[in-house]
ChimeraX commands (.cxc) that place a marker at each C-alpha (Angstrom):
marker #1 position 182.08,-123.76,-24.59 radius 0.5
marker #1 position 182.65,-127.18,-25.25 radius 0.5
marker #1 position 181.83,-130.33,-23.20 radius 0.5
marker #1 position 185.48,-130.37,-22.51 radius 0.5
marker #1 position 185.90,-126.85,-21.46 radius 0.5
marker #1 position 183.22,-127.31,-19.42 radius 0.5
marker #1 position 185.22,-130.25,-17.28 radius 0.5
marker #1 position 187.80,-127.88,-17.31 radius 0.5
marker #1 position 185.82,-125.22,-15.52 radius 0.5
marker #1 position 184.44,-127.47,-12.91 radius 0.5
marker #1 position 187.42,-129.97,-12.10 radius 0.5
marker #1 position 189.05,-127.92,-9.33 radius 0.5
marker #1 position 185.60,-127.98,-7.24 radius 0.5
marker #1 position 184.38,-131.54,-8.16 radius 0.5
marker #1 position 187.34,-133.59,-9.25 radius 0.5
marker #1 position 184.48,-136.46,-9.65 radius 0.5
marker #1 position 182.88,-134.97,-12.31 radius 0.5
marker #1 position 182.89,-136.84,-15.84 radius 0.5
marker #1 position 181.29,-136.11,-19.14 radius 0.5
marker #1 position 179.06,-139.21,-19.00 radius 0.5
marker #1 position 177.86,-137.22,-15.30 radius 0.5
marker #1 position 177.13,-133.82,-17.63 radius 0.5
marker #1 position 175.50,-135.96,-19.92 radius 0.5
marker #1 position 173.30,-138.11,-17.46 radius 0.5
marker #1 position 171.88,-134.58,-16.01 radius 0.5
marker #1 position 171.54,-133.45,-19.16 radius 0.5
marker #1 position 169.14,-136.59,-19.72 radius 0.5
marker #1 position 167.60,-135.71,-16.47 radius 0.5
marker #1 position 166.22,-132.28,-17.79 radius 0.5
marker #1 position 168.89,-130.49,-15.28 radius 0.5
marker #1 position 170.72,-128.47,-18.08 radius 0.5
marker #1 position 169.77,-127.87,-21.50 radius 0.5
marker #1 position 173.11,-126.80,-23.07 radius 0.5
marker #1 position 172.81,-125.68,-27.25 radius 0.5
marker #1 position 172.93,-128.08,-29.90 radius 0.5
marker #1 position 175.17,-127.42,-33.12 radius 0.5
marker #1 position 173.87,-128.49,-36.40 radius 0.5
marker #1 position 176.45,-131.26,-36.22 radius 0.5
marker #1 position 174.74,-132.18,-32.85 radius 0.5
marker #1 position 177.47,-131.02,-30.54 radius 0.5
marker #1 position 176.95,-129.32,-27.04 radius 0.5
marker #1 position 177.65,-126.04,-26.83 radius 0.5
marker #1 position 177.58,-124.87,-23.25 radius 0.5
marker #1 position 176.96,-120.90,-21.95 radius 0.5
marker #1 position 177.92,-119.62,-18.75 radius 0.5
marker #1 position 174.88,-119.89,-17.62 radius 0.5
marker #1 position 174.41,-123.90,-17.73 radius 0.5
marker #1 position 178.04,-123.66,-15.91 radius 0.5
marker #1 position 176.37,-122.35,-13.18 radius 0.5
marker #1 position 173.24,-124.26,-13.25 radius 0.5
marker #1 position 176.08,-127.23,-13.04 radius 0.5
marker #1 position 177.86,-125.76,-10.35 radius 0.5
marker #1 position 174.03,-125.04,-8.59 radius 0.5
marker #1 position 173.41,-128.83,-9.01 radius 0.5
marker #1 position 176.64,-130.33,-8.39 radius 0.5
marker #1 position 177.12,-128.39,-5.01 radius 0.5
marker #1 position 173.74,-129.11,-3.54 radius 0.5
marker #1 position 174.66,-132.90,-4.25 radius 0.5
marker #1 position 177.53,-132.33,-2.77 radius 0.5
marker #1 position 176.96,-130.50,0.53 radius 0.5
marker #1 position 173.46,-131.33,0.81 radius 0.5
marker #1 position 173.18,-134.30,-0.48 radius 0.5
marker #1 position 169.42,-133.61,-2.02 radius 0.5
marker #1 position 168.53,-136.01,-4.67 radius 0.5
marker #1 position 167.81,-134.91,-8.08 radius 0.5
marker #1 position 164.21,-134.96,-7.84 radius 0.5
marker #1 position 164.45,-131.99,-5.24 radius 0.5
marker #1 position 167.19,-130.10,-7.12 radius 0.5
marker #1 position 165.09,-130.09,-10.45 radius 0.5
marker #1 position 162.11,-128.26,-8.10 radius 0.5
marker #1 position 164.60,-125.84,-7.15 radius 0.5
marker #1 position 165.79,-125.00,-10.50 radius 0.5
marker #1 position 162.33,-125.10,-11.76 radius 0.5
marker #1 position 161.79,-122.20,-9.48 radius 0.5
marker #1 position 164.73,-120.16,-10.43 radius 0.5
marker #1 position 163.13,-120.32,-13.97 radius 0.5
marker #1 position 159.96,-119.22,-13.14 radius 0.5
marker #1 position 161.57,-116.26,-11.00 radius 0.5
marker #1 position 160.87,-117.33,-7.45 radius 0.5
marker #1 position 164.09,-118.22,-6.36 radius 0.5
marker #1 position 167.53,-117.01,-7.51 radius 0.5
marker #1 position 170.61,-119.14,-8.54 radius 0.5
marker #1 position 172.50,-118.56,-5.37 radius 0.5
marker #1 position 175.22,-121.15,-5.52 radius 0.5
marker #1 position 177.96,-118.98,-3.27 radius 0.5
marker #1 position 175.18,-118.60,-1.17 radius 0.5
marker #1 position 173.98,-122.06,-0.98 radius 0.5
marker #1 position 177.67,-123.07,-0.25 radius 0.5
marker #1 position 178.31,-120.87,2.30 radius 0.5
marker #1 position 174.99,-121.97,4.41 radius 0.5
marker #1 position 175.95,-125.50,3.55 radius 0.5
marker #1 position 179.00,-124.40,5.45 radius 0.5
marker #1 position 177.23,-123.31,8.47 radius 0.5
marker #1 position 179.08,-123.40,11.73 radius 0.5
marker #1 position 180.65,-126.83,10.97 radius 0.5
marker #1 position 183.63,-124.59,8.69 radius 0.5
marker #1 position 183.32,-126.98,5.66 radius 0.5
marker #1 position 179.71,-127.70,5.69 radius 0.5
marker #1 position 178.60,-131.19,7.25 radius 0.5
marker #1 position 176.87,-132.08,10.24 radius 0.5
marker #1 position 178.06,-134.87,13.32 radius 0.5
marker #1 position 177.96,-137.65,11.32 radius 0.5
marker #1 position 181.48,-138.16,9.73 radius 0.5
marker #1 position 181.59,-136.25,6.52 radius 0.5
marker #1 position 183.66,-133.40,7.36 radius 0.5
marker #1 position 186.46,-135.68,7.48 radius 0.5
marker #1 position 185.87,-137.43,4.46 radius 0.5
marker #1 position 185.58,-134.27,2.70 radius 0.5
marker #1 position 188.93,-133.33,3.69 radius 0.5
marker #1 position 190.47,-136.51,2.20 radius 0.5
marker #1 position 188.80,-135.89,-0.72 radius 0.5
marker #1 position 185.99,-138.30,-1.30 radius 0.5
marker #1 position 182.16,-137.63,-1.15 radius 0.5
marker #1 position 179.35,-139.87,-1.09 radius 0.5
marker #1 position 176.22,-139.60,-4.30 radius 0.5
marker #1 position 173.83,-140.95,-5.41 radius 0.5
marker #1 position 174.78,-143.69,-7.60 radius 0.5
marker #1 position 172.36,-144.17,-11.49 radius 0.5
marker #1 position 172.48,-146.60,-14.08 radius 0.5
marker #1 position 173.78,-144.17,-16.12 radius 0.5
marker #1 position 177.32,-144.05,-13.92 radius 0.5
marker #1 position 178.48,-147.27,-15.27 radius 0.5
marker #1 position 178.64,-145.81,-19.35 radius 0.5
marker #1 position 181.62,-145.83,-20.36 radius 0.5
marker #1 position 183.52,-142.95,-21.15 radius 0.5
marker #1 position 186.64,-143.35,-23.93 radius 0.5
marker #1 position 187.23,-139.50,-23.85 radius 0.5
marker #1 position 188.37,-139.56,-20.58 radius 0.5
marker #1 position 192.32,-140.57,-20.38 radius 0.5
marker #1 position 194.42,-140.08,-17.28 radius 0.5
marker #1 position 197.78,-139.77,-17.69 radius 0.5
marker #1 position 199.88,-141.44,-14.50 radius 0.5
marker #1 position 201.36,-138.29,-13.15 radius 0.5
marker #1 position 197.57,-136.78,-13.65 radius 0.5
marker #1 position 196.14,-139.47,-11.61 radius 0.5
marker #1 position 199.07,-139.30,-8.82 radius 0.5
marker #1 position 198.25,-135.49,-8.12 radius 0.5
marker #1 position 194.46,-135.71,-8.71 radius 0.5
marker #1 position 194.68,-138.68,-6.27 radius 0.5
marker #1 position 196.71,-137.15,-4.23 radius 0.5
marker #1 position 198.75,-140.23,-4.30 radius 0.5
marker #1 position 202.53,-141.34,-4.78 radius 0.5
marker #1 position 204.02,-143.72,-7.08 radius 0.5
marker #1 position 204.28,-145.96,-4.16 radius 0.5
marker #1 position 200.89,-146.27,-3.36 radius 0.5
marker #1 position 200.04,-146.75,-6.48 radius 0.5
marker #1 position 202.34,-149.43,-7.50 radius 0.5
marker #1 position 200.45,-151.31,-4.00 radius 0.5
marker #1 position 196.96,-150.34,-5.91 radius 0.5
marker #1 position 198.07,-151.87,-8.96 radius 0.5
marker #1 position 199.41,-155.06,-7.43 radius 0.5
marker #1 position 196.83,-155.83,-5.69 radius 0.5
marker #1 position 194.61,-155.56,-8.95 radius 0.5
marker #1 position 192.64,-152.71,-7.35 radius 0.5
marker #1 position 193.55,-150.33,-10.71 radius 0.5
marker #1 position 194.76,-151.61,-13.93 radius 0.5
marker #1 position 196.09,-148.91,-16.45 radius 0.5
marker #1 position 195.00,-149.28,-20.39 radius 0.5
marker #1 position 197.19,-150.98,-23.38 radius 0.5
marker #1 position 198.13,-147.16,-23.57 radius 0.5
marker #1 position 199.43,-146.73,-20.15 radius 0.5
marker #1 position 196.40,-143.94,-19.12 radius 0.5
marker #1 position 193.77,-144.84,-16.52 radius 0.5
marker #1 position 190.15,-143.97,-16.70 radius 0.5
marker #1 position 188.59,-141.02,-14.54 radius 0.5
marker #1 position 187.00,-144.09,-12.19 radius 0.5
marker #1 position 191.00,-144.82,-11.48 radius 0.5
marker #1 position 191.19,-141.13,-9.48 radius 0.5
marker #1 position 188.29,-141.98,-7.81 radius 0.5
marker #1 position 189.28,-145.18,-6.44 radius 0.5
marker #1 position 192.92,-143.93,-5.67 radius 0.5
marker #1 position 191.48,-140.94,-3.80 radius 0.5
marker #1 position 189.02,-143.54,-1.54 radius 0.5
marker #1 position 192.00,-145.69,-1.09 radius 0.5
marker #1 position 193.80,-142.98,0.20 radius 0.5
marker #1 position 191.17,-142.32,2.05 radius 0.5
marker #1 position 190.75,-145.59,3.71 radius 0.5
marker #1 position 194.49,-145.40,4.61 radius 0.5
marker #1 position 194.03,-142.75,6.56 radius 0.5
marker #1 position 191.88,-145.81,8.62 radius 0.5
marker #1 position 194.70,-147.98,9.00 radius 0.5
marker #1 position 193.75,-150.15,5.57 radius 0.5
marker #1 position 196.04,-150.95,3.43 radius 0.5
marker #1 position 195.75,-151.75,-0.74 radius 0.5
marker #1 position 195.78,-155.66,0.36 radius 0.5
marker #1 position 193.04,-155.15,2.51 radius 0.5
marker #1 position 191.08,-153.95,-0.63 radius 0.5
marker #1 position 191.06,-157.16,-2.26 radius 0.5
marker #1 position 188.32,-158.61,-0.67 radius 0.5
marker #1 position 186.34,-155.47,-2.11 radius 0.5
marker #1 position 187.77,-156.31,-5.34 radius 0.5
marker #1 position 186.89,-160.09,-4.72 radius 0.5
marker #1 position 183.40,-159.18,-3.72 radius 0.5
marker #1 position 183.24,-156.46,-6.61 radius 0.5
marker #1 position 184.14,-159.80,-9.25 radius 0.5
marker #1 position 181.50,-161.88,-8.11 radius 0.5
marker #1 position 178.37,-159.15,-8.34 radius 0.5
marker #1 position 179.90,-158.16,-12.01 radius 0.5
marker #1 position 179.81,-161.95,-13.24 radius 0.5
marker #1 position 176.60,-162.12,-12.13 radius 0.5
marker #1 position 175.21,-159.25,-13.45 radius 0.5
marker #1 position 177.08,-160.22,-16.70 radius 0.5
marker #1 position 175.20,-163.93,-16.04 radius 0.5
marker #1 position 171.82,-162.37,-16.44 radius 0.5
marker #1 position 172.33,-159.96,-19.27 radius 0.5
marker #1 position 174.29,-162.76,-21.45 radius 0.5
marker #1 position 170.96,-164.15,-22.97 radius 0.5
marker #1 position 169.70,-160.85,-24.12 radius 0.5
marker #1 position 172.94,-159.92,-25.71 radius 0.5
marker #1 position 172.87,-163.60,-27.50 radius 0.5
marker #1 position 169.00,-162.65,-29.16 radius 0.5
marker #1 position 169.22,-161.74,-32.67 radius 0.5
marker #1 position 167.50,-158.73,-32.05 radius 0.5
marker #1 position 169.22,-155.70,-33.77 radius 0.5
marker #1 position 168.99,-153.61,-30.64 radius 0.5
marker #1 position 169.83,-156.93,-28.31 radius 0.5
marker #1 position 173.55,-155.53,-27.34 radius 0.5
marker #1 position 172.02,-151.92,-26.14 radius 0.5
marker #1 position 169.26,-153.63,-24.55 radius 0.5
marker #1 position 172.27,-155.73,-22.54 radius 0.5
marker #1 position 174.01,-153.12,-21.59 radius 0.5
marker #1 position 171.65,-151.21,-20.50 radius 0.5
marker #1 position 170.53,-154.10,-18.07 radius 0.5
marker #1 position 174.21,-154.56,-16.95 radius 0.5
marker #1 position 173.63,-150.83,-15.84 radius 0.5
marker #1 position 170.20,-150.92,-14.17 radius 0.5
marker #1 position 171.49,-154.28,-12.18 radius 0.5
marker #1 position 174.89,-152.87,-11.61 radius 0.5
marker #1 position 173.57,-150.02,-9.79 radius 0.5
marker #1 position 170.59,-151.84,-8.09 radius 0.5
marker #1 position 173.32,-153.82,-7.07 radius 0.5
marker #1 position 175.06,-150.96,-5.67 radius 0.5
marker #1 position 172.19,-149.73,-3.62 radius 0.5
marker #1 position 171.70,-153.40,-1.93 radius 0.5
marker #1 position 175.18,-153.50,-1.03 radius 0.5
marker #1 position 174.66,-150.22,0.49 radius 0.5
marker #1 position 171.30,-150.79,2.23 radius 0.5
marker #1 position 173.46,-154.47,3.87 radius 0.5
marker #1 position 176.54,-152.51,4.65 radius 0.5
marker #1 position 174.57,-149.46,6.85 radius 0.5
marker #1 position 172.11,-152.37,8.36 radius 0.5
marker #1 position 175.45,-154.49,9.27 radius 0.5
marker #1 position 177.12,-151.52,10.64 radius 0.5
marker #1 position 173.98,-150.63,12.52 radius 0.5
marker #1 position 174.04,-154.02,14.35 radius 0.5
marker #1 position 177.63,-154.12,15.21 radius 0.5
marker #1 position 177.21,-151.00,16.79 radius 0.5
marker #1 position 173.86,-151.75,18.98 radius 0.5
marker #1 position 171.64,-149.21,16.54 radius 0.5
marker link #1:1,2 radius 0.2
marker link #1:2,3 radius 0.2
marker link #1:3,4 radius 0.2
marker link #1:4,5 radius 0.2
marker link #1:5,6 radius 0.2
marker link #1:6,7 radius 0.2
marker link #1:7,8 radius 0.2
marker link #1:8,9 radius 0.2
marker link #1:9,10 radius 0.2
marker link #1:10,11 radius 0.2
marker link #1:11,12 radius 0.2
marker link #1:12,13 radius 0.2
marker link #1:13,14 radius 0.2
marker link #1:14,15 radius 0.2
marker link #1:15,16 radius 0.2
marker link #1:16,17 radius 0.2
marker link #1:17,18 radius 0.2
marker link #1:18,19 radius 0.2
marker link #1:19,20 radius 0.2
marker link #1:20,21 radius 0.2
marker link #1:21,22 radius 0.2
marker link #1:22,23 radius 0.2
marker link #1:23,24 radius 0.2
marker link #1:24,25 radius 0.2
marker link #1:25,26 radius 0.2
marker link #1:26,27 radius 0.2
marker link #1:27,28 radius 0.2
marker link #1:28,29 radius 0.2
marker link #1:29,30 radius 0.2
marker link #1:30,31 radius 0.2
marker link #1:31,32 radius 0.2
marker link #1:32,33 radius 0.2
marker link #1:33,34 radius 0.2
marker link #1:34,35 radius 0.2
marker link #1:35,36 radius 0.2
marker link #1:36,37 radius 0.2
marker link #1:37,38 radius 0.2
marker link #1:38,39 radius 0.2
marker link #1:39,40 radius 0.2
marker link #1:40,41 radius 0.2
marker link #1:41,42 radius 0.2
marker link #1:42,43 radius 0.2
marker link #1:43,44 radius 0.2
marker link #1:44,45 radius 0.2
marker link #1:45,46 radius 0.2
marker link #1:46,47 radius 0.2
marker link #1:47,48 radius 0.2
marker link #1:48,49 radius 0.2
marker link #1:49,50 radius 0.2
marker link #1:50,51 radius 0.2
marker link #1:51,52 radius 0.2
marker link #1:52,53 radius 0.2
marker link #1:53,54 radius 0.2
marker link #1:54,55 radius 0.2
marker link #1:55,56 radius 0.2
marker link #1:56,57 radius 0.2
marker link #1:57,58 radius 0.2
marker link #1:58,59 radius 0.2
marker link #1:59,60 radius 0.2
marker link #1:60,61 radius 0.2
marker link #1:61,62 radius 0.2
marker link #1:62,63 radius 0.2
marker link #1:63,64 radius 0.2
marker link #1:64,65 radius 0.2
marker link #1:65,66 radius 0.2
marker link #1:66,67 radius 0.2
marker link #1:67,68 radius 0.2
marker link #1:68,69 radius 0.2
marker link #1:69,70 radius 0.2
marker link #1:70,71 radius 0.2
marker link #1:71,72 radius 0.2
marker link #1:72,73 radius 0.2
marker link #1:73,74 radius 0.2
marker link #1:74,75 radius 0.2
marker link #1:75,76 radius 0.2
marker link #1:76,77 radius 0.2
marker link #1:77,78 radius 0.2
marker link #1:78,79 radius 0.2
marker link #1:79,80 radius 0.2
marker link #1:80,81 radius 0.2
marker link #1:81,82 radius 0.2
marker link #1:82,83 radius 0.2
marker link #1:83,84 radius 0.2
marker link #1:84,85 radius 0.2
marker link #1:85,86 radius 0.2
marker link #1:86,87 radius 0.2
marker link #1:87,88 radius 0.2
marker link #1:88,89 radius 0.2
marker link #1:89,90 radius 0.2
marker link #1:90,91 radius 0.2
marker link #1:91,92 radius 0.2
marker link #1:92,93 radius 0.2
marker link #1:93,94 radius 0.2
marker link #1:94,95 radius 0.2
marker link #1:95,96 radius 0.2
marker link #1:96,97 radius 0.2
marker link #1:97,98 radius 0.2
marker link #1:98,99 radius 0.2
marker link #1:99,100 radius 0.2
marker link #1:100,101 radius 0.2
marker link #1:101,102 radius 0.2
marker link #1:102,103 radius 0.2
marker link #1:103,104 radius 0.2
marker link #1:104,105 radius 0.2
marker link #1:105,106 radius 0.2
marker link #1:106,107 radius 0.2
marker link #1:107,108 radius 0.2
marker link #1:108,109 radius 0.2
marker link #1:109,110 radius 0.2
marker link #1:110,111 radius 0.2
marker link #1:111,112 radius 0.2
marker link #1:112,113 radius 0.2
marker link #1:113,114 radius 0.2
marker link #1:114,115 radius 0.2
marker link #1:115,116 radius 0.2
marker link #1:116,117 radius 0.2
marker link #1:117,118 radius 0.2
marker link #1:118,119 radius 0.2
marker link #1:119,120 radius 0.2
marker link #1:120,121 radius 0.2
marker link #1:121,122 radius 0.2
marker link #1:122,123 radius 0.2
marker link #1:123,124 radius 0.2
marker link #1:124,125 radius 0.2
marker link #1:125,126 radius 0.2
marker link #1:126,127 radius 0.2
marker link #1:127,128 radius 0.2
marker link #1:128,129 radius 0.2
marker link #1:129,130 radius 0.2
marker link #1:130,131 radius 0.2
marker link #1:131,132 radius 0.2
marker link #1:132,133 radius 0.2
marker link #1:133,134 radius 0.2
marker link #1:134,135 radius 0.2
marker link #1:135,136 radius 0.2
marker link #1:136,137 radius 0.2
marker link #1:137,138 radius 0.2
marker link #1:138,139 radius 0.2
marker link #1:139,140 radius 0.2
marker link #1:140,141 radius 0.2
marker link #1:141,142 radius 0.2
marker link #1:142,143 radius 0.2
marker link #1:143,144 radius 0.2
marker link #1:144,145 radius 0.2
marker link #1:145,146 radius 0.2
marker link #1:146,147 radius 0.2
marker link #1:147,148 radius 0.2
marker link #1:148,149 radius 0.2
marker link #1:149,150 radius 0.2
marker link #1:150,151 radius 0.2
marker link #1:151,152 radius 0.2
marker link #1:152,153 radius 0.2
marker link #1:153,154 radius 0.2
marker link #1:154,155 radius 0.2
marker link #1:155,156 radius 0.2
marker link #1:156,157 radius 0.2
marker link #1:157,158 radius 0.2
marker link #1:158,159 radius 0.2
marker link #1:159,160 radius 0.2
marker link #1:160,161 radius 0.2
marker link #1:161,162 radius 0.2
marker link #1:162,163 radius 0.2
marker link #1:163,164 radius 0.2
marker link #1:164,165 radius 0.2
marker link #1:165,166 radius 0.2
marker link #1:166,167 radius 0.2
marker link #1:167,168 radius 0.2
marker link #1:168,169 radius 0.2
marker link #1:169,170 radius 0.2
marker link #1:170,171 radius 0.2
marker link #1:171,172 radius 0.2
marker link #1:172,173 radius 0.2
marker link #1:173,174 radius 0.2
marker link #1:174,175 radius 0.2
marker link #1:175,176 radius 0.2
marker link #1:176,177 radius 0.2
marker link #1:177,178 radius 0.2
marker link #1:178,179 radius 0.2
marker link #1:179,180 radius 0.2
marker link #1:180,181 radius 0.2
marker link #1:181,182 radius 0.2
marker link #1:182,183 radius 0.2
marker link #1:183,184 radius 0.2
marker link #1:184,185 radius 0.2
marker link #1:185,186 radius 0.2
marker link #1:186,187 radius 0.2
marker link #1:187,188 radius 0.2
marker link #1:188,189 radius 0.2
marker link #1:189,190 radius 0.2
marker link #1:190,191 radius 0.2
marker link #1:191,192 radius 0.2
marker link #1:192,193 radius 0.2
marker link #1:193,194 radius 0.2
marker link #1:194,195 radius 0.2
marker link #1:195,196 radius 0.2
marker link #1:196,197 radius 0.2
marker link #1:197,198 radius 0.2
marker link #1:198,199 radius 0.2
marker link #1:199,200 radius 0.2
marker link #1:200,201 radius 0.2
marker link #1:201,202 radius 0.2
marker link #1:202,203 radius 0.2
marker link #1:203,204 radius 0.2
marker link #1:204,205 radius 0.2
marker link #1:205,206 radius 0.2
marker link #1:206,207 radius 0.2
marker link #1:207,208 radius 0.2
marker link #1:208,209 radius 0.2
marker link #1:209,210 radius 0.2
marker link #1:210,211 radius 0.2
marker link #1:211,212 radius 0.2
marker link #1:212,213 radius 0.2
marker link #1:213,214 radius 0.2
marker link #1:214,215 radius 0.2
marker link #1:215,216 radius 0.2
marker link #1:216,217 radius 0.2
marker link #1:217,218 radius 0.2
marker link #1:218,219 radius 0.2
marker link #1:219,220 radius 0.2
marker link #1:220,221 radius 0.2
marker link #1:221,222 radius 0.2
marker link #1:222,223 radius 0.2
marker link #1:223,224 radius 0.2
marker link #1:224,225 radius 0.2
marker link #1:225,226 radius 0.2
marker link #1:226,227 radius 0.2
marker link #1:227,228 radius 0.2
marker link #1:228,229 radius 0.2
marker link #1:229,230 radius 0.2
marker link #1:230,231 radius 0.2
marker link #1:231,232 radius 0.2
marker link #1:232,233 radius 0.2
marker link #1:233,234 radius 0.2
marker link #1:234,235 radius 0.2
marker link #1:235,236 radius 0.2
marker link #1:236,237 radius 0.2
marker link #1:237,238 radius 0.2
marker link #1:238,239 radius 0.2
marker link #1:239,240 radius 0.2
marker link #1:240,241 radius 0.2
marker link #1:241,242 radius 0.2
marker link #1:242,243 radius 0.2
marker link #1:243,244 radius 0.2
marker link #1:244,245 radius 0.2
marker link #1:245,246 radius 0.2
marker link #1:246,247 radius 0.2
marker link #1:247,248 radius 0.2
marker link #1:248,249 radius 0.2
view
């Protein structure tokens, strides 16, 4: 199969899931799909189901990559079997849809997990287009709410009139904070705050894309990546210590 096929496969379980994400655990040893002569991925059923494997113990367990790449390492070497119906059904437990006390049975059910966030989530992807009426039922969104997202500069559609697969993602946590009484207004001061860390990550990467290196612009980019997503993880750590506070923790 091709990459695309592949997203095809794997779409109705993990709507989230992008080629740059196949391509990232690729990187990380995860999968080791065939090369063509060309140099094109050619994917068997089995590295579908090591994907489905990895993708659903990220997603109900939420074990980082470091533990899932043990766990594969010992289905290779025959000491543990590639039980991903099983593994989802214990994830599932007595809870029904497999998470514990702690809120994210309900964000399951509106459609948006949390992960792990890598430097390599912020390549971007111009194979993935998203038609509007693909993003309104992906998102499960209407035009209405989306003409709210798009006002309030939250999603911007391309010269082309697609979206990118990021677009779904942040229509389907929208949606999701809705459900919380927010509205797409009340998102701008994410967007604001979102602005400010991305011109200064741009800040500090500007003087290695200016050196007249030949490799200067990968070497930029690749810092915009590592900074966005230590970014990310500060913001992250600050949010869960604020929230902690407010609530006496």
């Amino acid at each position: 199969m091709s990459i695309g096929s592949v997203l095809d496969l794997l779409r109705p379980d993990f709507p989230d899931i992008t080629i740059s994400k196949i391509r990232f655990l690729e990187s990380e040893g995860l999968i080791s799909p065939e090369r063509t002569p060309s140099g094109y991925r050619r994917f068997h059923v089995a590295d579908v189901e090591r994907l489905r494997f990895v993708l659903t113990a990220q997603r109900d367990q939420y074990l980082p990559l470091k533990v899932i790449k043990e766990q594969l390492e010992a289905i290779d070497s025959g000491a543990a079997t590639l039980g991903v119906r099983e593994a989802r059904a214990r994830a599932g437990g007595a809870g029904g849809d497999g998470v514990g006390p702690n809120g994210e049975s309900r964000l399951r059910r509106l459609g948006v997990v949390p992960g792990e966030v890598s430097p390599e989530e912020f390549l971007f992807d111009h194979e993935i287009r998203v038609p509007r009426a693909d993003l309104l039922q992906q998102a499960g969104i209407d035009e209405k709410f989306l003409t709210e997202l798009i006002r309030a500069n939250l999603i911007m559609p391309g010269a082309a009139g697609y979206f990118d697969a990021d677009a779904v993602t942040l229509a389907r946590t929208a949606k999701a904070l809705s459900e919380f009484g927010l509205e797409a207004r009340h998102l701008r001061a994410f967007k604001l705050a979102a602005d400010r860390e991305a011109a200064m990550v741009a800040q500090i990467a500007a003087p290695i894309a200016k050196s007249r290196d030949a490799d200067a612009r990968a070497r930029a980019e690749e810092t915009v990546r590592e900074l966005a997503a230590l970014s990310l993880t500060l913001h992250t750590c600050l949010v869960k210590t604020s929230v902690r506070a407010s609530l006496g923790g």
